[in-house]
Every structure is written in C-alpha cells, then in structure tokens.
C-alpha positions as a Markdown table, in Angstrom:
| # | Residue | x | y | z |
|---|---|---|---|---|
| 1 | Unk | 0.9 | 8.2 | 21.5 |
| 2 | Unk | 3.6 | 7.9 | 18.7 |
| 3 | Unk | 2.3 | 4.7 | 18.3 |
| 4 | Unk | -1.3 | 6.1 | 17.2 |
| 5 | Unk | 0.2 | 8.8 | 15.6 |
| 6 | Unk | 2.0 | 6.1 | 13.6 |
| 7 | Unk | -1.4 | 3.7 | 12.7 |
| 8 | Unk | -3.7 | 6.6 | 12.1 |
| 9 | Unk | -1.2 | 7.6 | 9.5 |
| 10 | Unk | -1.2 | 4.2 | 7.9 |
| 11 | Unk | -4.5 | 3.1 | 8.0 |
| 12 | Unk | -6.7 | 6.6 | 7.9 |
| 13 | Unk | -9.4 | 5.9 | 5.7 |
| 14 | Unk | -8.7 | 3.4 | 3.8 |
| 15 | Unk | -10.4 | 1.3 | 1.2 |
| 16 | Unk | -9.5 | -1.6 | -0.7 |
| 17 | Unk | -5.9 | -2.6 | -1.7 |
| 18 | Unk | -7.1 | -3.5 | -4.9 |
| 19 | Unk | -10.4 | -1.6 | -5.4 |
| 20 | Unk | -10.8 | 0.1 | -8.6 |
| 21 | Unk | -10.4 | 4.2 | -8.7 |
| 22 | Unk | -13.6 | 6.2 | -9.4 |
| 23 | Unk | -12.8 | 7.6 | -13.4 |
| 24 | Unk | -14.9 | 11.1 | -13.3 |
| 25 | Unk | -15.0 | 11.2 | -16.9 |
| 26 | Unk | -16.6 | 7.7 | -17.2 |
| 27 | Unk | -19.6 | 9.0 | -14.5 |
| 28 | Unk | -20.0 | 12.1 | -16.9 |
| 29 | Unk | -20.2 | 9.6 | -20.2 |
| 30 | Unk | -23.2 | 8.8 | -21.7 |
| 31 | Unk | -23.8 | 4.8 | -20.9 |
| 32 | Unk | -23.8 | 5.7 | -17.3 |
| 33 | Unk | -27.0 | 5.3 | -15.1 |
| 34 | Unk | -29.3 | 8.7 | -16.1 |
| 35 | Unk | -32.4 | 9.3 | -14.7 |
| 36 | Unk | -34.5 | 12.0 | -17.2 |
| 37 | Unk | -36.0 | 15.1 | -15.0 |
| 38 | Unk | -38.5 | 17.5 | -15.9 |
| 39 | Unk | -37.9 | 21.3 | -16.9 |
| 40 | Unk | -37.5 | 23.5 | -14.1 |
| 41 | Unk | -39.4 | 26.6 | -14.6 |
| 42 | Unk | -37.6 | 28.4 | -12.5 |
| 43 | Unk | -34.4 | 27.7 | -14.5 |
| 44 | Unk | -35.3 | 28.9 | -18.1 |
| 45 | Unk | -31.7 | 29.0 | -19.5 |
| 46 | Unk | -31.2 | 25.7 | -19.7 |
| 47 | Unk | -34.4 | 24.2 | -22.1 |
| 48 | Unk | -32.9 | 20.8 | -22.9 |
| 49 | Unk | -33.8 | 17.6 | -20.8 |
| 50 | Unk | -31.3 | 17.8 | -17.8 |
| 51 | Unk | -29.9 | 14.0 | -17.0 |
| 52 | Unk | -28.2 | 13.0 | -13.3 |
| 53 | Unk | -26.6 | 10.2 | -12.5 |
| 54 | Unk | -26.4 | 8.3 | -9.1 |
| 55 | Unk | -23.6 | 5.6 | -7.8 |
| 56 | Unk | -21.2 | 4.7 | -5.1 |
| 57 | Unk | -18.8 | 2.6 | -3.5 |
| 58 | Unk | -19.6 | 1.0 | -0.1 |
| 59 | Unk | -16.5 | -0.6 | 1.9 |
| 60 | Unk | -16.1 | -2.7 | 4.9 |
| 61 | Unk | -12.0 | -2.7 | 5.7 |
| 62 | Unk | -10.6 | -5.1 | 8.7 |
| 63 | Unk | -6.9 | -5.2 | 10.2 |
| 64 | Unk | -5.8 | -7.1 | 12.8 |
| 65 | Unk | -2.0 | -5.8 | 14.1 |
| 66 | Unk | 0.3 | -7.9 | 16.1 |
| 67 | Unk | 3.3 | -6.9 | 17.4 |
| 68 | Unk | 6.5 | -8.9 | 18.8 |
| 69 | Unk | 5.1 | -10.0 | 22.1 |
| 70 | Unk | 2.1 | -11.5 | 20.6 |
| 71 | Unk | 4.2 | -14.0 | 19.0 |
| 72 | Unk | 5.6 | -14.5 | 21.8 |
| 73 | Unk | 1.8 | -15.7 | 23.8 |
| 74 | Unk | 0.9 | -11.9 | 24.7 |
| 75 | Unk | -2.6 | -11.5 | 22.8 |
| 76 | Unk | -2.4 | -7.6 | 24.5 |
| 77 | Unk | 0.0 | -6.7 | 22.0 |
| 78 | Unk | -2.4 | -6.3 | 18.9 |
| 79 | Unk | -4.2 | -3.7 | 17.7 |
| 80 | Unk | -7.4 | -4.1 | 15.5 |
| 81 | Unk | -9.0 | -1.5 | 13.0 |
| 82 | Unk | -12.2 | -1.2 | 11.4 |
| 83 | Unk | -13.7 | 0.8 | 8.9 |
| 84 | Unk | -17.1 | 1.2 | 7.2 |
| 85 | Unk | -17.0 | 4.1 | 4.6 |
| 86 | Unk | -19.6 | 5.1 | 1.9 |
| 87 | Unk | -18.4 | 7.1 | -1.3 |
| 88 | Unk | -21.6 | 8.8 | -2.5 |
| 89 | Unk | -21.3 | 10.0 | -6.6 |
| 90 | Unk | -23.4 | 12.3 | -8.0 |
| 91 | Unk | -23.3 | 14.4 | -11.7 |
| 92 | Unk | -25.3 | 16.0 | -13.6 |
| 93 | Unk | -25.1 | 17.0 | -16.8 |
| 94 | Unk | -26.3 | 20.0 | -18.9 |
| 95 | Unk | -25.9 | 21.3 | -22.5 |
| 96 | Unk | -22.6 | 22.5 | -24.2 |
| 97 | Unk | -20.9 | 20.2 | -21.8 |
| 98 | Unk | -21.6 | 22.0 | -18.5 |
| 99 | Unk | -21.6 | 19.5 | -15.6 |
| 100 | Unk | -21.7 | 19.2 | -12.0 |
| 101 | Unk | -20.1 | 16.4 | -9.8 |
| 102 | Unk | -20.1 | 15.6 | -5.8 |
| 103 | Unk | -18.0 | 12.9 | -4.0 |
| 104 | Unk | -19.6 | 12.9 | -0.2 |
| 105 | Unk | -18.4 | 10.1 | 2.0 |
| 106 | Unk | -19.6 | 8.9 | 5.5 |
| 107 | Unk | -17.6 | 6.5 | 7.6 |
| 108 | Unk | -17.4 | 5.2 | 10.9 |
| 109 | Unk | -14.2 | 4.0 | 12.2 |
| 110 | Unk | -12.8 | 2.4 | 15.5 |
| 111 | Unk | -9.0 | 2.1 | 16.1 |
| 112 | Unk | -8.4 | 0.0 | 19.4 |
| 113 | Unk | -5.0 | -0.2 | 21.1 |
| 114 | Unk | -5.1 | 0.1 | 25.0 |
| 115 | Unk | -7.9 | 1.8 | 25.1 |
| 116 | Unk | -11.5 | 2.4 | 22.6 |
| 117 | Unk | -11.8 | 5.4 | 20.4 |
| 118 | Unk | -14.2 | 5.9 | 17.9 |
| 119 | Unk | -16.3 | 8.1 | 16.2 |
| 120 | Unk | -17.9 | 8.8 | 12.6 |
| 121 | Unk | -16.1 | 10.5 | 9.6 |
| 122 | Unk | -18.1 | 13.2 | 7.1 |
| 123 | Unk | -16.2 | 14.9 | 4.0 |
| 124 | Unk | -16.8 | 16.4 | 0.9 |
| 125 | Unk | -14.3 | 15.3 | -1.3 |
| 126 | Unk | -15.3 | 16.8 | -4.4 |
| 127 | Unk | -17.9 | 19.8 | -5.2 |
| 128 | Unk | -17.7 | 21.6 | -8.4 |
| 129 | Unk | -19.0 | 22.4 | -11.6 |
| 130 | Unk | -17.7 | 22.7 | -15.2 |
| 131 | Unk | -18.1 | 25.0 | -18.3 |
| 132 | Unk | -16.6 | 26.3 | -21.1 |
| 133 | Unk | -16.1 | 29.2 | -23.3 |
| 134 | Unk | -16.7 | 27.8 | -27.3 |
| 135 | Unk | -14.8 | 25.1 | -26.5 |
| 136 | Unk | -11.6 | 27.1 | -26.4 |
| 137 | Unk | -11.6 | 27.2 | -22.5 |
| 138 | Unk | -13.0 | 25.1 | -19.7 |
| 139 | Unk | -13.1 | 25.9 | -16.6 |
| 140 | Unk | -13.3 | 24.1 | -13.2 |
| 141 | Unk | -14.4 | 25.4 | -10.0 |
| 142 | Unk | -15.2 | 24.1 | -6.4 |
| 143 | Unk | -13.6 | 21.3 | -4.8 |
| 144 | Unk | -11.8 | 19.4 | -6.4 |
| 145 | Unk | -9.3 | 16.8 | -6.5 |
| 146 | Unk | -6.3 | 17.5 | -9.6 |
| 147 | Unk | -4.1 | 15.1 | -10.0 |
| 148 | Unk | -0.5 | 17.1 | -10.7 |
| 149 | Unk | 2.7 | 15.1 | -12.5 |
| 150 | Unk | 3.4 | 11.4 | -13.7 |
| 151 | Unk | 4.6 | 9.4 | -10.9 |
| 152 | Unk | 2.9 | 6.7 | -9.9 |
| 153 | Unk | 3.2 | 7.1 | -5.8 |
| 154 | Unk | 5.3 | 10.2 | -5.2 |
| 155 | Unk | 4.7 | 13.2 | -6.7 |
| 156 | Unk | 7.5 | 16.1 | -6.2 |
| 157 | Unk | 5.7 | 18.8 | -8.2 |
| 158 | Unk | 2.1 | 17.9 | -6.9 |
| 159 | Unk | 1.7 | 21.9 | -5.5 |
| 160 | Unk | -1.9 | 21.7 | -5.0 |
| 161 | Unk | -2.8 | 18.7 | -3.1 |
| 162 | Unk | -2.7 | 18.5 | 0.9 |
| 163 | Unk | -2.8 | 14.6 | 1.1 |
| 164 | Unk | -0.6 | 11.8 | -0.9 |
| 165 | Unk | -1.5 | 8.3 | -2.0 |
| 166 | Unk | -1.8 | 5.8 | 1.0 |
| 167 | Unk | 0.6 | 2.7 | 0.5 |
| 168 | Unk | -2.1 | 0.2 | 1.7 |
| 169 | Unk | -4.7 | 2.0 | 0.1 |
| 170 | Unk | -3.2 | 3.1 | -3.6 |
| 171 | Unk | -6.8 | 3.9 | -5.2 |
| 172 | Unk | -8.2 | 5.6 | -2.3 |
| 173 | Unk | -10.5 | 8.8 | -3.6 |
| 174 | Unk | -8.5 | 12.0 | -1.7 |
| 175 | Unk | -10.1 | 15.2 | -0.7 |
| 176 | Unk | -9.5 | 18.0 | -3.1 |
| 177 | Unk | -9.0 | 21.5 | -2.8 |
| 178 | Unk | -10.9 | 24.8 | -3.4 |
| 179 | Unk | -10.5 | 27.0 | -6.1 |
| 180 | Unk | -10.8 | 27.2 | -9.9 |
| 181 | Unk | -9.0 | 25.6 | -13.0 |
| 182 | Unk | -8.4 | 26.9 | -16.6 |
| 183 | Unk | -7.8 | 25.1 | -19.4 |
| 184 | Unk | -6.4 | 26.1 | -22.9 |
| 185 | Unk | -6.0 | 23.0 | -24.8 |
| 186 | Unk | -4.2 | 23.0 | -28.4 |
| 187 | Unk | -3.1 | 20.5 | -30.3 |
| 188 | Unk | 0.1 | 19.7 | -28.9 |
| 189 | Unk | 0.2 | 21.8 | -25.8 |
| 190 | Unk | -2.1 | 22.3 | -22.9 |
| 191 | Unk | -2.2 | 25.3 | -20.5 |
| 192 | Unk | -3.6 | 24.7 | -17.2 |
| 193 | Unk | -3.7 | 27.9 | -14.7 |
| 194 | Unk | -5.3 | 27.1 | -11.0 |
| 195 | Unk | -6.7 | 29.3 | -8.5 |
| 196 | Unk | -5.8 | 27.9 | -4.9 |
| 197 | Unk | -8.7 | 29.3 | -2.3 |
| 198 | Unk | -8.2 | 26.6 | -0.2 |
| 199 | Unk | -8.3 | 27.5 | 3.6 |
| 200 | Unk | -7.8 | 31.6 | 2.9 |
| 201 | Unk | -10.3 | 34.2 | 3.7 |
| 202 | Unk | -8.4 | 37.4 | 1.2 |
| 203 | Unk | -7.6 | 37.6 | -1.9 |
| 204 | Unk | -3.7 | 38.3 | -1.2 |
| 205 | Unk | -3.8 | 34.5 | 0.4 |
| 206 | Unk | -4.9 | 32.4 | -2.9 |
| 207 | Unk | -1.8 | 30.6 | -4.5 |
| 208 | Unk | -1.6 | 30.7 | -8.0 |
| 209 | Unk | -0.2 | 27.6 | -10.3 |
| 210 | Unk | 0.7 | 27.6 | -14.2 |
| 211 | Unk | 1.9 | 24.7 | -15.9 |
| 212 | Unk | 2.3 | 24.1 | -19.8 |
| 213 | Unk | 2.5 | 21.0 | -21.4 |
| 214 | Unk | 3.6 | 19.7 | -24.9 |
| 215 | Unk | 3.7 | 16.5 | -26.5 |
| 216 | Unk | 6.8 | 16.1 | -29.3 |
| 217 | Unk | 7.1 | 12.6 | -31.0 |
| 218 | Unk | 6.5 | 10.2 | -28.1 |
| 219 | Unk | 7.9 | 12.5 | -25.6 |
| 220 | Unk | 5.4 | 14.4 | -22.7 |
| 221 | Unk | 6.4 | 17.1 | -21.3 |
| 222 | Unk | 5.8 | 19.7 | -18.7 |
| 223 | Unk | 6.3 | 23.0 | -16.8 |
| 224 | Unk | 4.8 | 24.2 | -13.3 |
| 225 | Unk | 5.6 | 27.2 | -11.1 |
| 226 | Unk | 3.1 | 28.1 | -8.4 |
| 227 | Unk | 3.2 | 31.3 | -6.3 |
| 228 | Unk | 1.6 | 32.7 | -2.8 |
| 229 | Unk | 2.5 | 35.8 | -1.4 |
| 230 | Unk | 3.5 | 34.5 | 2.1 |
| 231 | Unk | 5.6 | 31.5 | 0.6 |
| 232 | Unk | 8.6 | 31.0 | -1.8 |
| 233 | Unk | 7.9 | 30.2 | -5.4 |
| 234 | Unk | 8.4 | 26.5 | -6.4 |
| 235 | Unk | 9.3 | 25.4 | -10.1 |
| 236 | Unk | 8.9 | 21.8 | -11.3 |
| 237 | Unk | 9.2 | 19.8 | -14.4 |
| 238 | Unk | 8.0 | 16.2 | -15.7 |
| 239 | Unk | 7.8 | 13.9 | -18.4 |
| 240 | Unk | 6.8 | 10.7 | -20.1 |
| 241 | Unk | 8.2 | 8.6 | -22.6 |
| 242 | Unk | 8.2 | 5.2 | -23.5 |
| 243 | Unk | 11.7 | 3.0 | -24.8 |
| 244 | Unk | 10.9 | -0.2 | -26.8 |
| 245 | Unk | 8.2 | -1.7 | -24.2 |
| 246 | Unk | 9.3 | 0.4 | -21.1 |
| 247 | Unk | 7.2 | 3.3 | -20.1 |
| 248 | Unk | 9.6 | 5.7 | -18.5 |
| 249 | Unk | 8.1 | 8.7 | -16.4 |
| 250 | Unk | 9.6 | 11.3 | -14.3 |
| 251 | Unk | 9.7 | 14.6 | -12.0 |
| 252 | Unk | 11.6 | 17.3 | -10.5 |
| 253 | Unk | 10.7 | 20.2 | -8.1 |
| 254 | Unk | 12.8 | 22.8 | -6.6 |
| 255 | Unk | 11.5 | 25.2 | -3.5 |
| 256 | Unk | 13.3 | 27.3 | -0.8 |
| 257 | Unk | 13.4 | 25.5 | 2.5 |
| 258 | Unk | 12.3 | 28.7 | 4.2 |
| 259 | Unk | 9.0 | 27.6 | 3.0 |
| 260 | Unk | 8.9 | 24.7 | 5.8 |
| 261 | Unk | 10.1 | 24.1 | 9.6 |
| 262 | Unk | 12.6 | 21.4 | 10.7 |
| 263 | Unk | 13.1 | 19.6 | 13.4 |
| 264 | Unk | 16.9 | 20.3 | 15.0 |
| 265 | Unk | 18.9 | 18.4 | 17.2 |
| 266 | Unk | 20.3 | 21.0 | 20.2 |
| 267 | Unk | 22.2 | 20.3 | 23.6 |
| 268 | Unk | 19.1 | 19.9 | 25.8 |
| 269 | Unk | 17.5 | 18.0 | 23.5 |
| 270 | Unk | 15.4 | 18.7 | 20.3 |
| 271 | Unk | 13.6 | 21.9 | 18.7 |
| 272 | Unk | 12.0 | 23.5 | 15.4 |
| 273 | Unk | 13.9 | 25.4 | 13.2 |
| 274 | Unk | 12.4 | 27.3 | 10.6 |
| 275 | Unk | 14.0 | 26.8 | 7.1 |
| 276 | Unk | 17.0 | 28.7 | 5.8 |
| 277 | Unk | 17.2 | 30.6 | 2.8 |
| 278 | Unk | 18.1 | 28.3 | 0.3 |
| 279 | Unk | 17.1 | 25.9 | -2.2 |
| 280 | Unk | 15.8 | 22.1 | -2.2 |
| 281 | Unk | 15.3 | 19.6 | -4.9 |
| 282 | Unk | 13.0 | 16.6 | -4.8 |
| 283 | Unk | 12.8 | 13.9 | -8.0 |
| 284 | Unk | 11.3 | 10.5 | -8.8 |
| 285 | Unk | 11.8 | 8.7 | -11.7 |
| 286 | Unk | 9.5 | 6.1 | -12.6 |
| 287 | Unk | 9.7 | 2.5 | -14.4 |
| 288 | Unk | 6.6 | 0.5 | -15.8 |
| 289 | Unk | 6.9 | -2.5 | -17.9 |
| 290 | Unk | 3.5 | -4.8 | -18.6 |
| 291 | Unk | 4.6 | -8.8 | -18.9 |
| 292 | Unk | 2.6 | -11.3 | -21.6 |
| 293 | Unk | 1.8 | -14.3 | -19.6 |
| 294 | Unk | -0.5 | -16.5 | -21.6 |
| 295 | Unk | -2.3 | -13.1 | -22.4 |
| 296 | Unk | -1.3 | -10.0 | -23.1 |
| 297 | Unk | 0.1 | -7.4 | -20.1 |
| 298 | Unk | -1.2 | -9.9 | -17.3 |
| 299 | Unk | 1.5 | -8.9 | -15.3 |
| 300 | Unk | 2.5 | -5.0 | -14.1 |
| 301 | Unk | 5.2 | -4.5 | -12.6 |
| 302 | Unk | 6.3 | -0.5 | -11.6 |
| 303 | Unk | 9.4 | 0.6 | -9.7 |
| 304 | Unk | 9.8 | 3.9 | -8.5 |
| 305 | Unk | 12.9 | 5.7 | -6.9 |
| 306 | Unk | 12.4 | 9.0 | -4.8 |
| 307 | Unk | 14.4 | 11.6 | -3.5 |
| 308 | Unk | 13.0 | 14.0 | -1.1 |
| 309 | Unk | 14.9 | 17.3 | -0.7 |
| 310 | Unk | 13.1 | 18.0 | 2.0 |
| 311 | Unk | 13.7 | 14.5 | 4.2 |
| 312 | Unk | 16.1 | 14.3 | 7.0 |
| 313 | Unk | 19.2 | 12.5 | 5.7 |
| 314 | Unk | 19.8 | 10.8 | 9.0 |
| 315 | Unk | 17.9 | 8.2 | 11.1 |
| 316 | Unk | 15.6 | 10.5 | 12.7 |
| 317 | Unk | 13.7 | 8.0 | 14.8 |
| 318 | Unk | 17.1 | 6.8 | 16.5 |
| 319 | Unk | 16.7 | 10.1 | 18.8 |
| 320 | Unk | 14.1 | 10.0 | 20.9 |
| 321 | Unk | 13.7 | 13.7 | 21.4 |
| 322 | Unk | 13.9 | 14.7 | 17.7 |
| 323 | Unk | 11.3 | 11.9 | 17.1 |
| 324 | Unk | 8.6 | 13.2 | 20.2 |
| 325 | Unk | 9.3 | 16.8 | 18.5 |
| 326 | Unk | 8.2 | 16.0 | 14.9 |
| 327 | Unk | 5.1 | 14.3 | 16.4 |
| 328 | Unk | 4.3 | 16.8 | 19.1 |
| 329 | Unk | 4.5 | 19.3 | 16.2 |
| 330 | Unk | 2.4 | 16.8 | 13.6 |
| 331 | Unk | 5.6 | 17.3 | 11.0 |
| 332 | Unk | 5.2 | 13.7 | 10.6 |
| 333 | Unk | 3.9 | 12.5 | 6.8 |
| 334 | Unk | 4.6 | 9.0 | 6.0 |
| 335 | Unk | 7.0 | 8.0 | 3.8 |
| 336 | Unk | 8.2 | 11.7 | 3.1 |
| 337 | Unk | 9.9 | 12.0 | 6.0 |
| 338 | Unk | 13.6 | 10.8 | 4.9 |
| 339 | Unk | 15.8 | 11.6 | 2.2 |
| 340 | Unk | 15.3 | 8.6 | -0.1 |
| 341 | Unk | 12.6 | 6.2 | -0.7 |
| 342 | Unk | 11.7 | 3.5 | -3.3 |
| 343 | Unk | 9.1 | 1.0 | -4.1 |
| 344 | Unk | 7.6 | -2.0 | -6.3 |
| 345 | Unk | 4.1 | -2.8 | -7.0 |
| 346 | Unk | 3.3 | -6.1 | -8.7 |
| 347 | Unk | 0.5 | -7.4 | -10.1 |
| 348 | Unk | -1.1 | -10.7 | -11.7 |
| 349 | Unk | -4.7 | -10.7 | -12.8 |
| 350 | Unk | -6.4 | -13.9 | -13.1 |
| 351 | Unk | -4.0 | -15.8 | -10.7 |
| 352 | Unk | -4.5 | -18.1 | -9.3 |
| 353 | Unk | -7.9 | -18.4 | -10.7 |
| 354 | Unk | -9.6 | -16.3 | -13.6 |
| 355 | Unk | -11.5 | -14.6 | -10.7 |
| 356 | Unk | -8.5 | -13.4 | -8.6 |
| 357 | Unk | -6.0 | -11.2 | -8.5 |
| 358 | Unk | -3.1 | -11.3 | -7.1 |
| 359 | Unk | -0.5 | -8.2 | -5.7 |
| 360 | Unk | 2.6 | -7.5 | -4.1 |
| 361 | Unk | 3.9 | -4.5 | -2.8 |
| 362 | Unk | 7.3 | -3.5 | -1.2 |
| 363 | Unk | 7.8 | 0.0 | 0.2 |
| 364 | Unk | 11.5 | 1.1 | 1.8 |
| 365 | Unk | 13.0 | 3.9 | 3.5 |
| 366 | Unk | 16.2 | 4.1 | 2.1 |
| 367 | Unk | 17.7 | 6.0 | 4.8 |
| 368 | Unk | 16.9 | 4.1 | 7.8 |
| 369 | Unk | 16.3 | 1.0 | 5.9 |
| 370 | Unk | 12.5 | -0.2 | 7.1 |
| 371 | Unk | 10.2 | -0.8 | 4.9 |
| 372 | Unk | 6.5 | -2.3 | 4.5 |
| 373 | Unk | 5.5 | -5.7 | 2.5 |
| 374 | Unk | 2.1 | -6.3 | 1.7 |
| 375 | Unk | 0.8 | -9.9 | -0.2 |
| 376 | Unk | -3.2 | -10.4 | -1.4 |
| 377 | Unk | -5.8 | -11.7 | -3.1 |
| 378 | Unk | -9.0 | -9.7 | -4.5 |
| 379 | Unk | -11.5 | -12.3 | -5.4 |
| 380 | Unk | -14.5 | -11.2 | -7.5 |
| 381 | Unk | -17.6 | -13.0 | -6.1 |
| 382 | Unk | -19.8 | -11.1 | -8.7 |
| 383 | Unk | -20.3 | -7.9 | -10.5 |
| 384 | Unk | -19.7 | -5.2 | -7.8 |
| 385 | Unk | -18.7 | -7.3 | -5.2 |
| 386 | Unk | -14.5 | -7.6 | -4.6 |
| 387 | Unk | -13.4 | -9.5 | -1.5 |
| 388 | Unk | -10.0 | -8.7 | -0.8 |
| 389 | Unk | -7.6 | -10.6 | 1.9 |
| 390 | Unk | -3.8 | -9.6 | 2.3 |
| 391 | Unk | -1.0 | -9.9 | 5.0 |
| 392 | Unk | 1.2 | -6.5 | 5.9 |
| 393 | Unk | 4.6 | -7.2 | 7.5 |
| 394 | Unk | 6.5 | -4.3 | 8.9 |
| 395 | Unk | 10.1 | -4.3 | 8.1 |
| 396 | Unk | 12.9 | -2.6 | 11.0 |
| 397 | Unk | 13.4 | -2.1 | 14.6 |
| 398 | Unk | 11.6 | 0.0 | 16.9 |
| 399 | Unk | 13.9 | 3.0 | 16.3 |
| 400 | Unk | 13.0 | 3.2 | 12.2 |
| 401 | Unk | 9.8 | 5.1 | 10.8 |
| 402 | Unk | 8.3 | 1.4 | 9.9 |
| 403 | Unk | 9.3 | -0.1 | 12.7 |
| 404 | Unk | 8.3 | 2.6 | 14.6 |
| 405 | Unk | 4.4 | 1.4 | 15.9 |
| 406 | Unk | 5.7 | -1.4 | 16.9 |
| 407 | Unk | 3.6 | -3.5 | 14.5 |
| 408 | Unk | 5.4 | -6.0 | 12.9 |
| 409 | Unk | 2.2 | -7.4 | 10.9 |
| 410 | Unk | -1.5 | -7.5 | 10.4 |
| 411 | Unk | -3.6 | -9.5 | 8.6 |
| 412 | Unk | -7.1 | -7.7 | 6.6 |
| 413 | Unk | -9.8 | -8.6 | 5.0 |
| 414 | Unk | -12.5 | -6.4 | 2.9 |
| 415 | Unk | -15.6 | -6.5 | 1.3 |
| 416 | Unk | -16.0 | -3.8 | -1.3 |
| 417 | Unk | -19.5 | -3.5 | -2.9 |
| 418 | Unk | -19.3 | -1.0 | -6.2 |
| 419 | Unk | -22.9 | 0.5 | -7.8 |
C-alpha cells in the first residue's frame, strides 16, 4: 500500500516533462482563435459582437518502473503507468475587458502493480469570470488557480493553493480554488485581497488573504498574511532581484504549528499529535542564471534550496510505525515531508539537434539524503506535436522517502499534441 501511496503521489496526473504551461493571458489576447457570435437578445447589456475562443492540450504519458529485482531477471518487479488526459480551454471575451475562462480536463488512467486498477478522471480546474470597476479594480471570481510568491518549485507563502508543482511534471495545469480576487494596481505597488470559499458552506469558514507589493529600483517586494477563524494566522514575505546576470528570488512564511498534526513516536509504537502552540518558519531562496551558448540564454540553469518548518528533521521513513501512521493518516505530501530539500533544473534548447531539447533535473531530500534524477529529450515533430522520452532514477534505500516505492527507475515516453 505504501508503495501506491508512494507512485500515485509521483505520477498523479501528469503531463509532459517539458510541455509548455497554458499562459491565460495569451488565450484572452487578441491573435488567438475567435469565432464571431451573434447578439443574444436575451442579453441586451452587452451590444458589442461577443468573441470565444476554443483550444486544448491532449496528452498520452507512459512509465515503465523497475525495481531491484528486475535487474536482477524478475520482470514481476515493475510497475507500468499510463495516462491519457485532455485539457479543454475555453474564453470568452466581452467589452471593457470582462472575460470568462474554463479549464475542464478528462483522463483515463491505469496504474498496474500486483494487481489492475483503473478508472477515468473529470475536474474543473478553472471556472471564473473577470471585471473591473473603471479600471481602478479588477476582480476575479470562481475557480481559479493563483499562483502566490517567486520560487520556482517550493513556495512557503503559497496560502491559497491545495496542490504543489509535481517534480516529473513541472508545467502541469493545477486545480484552483473557489473564491474571489481584488486587485488595486498602482504604479509601483499592487494590492491583491482574496476571498477563500473553497470547501466551506458559512460565511465564518472563508479565509481571507492580503498581500501588497512594491517594486523599488530593481528590487520586488511583497507582504501576505491570511486569516480563517478556525486556524492561526500566517505571515509571509518575498522578493526578486537580479545581481549582474543572476536573477535572485526568495520567500519566507511563518505559522503556528497548532495549525497542523504530527506524527509522534511513543513506546507502543507511533501516533498523531496535534501541533503545539508555537511558531514555524519555512524559506527558499532561489538562483537562476541563463548561459550564451552560440546564442543567447540557450542554457537555464535554476537552483533552489528549501527549508520546511514544518518537515520532520529526522529520517522518518527509518521507523516503520511512524511511516504506516503518516500514510494511514494521508499526512504524506511529497517532497514536503522533511526539514530541508534542494534541487537543479537544467536545460539546453536546440541540443542535440535544433529540434530537441534537452533537460536535467536533480531533486534531494536533504534529511534523509534520497533524491530523484530525471534525463530527456522533447523532440518537436511539428507545430503542436512534442514527443518527449526521459529516464527517472530513484536515488536511496528502501527506508528513505525516494527510495521508499521501491522503484529505482523508469523509463517514459509521451506524445503531447497542443491546439
């Protein structure tokens, strides 16, 4: 079961390692696809022609997972994964900037270990609307997904989103949240106030989140505090900068611990605590630097360092009965389970031919020292199709959150097809 627990968490709907990420603002822009519709009568506010735009994403993903006995002649130690998932875009667009967008995808997936399961996948990732008032304040409300802070992979003052990025999967679209979203821009400080009605049925239950930004010289900066009535407030802060040709980005967040349970070790074995009254910090700082090879930033490199005040500063997975408690419980998020983490992404465009690109990624958990390793290639066969092939490795023993499945690593193969 751990063992499921363990590939579900790594390869829940994925989509391409080096797919590109759906920009809303560039479905909303005026070269995309329009299609001109005819007045509604029954709508006689809006006079102007109304315009909607259709397109998509349509992925085919493919793992194969061995572990040590396959190398060893035992074919039964494997594990293969498939997915088929279809991102379905919609906006429309009205007068005075008032717009509507919907992300809907449908999957099917299959995840075979000892045994078949299987089954098909529906979600609404993103439902909303926007308007404004004169162009002094837009508003945003419905689903939606906001992306909160600077770092590239972790995100300590992200309050608002249930789900983080996926390793193997970086530019996956995520599910959003319900609620609304104000914004005061200015012209060097925005105000952003959101309304949190995710998963609450009164009033008293919506969170409320504030953050203010400014921008001095080259220097980005911001503050966030959130508040619910049945949780401890949190407080974060972030910035961006840039030094010569380093981009330098970073963020801090402080919370009580009573807002979360723990897993503690007692003398019969293992139990949840819930969290003492005191505070926890969590920071990342973040390092990007873009290389000239033969043209201009054709390599990226980014290096991130995270501290997690709310990991376990042991090896966790060493104890058995702490480890079958944090699962039992599903406490288990992946890669925010320890105290420290860090990782390197790499990339090469137009290597080793002008229609590839080449990546490499290295994850670790500081703490207990596993990690993951993943090497690819996306090859462009034509406009909107990306074929992408890459080996995973699993770094650690079986008593490590890497090593942990019992993987130790899987070859996949995608087709992504982008309209």
């Amino acid at each position: 079961m751990k063992r499921l627990f363990i590939l579900l968490g790594l390869f829940l709907i994925p989509a391409s390692l080096f797919a590109q990420s759906i920009d809303e603002n560039a479905l909303f822009d005026d070269s995309s696809q329009q299609v001109e519709q005819t007045q509604s009568a029954d709508i006689p506010l809006f006079n102007a022609v109304r315009s909607v735009g259709f397109s998509g994403r349509i992925d085919s993903f493919n793992a194969i997972q061995v572990g040590d006995d396959a190398f060893k002649g035992h074919p039964s130690d494997s594990s293969v994964y498939s997915l088929n998932q279809a991102d379905l875009f919609l906006d429309i667009r009205l007068p005075d900037q008032v717009k509507a967008f919907a992300d809907v995808s449908l999957a099917t997936t299959t995840l075979t270990t000892t045994s078949n399961t299987g089954g098909v996948l529906a979600d609404v990732k993103e439902l909303f609307i926007d308007y404004n008032f004169k162009k002094k304040v837009y508003v945003r409300t419905g689903k939606q997904f906001i992306r909160w802070g600077r770092g590239y992979f972790w995100n300590p003052v992200d309050f608002v989103n249930r789900s983080h990025r996926n390793f193997l999967n970086l530019d996956a679209l995520r599910s959003g949240v319900n609620g609304t979203r104000i914004q005061i821009p200015g012209q060097k400080e925005n105000t952003y106030v959101f309304v949190d009605m995710d998963q609450v049925s009164r009033l008293d239950q919506c969170a409320l989140l504030v953050k203010q930004e400014w921008l001095t010289g080259i220097t980005e900066v911001g503050a966030s505090a959130w508040a619910q009535s049945s949780n401890a407030a949190r407080f974060g802060l972030d910035f961006s900068t840039h030094i010569g040709v380093l981009d330098i980005c970073g963020e801090w967040a402080v919370e009580n611990r009573q807002n979360w349970q723990r897993v503690v070790k007692t003398d019969s074995g293992a139990t949840l605590e819930d969290g003492r009254s005191e505070w926890a910090s969590s920071a990342v700082i973040n390092l990007q630097k873009q290389f000239r090879w033969q043209r201009p930033n054709r390599i990226t490199t980014v290096y991130e360092l995270y501290y997690n005040g709310r990991g376990y500063s042991d090896a966790l997975f060493k104890d058995s009965d702490m480890t079958r408690v944090l699962f039992e419980n599903n406490l288990y998020d992946a890669n925010y389970v320890s105290k420290a983490y860090h990782a390197l992404f790499l990339s090469i465009t137009e290597f080793p031919t002008y229609a590839t690109t080449f990546s490499c990624n290295f994850l670790q958990n500081i703490t207990d020292g596993s990690g993951l390793l993943t090497t690819g290639i996306g090859y462009k066969v034509t406009d909107g199709l990306v074929v992408n092939s890459s080996l995973l490795f699993y770094v650690g023993n079986s008593k490590t959150e890497y090593g942990l499945s019992g993987n130790r690593a899987a070859l996949i193969f995608q087709g992504v097809i982008t309209f």
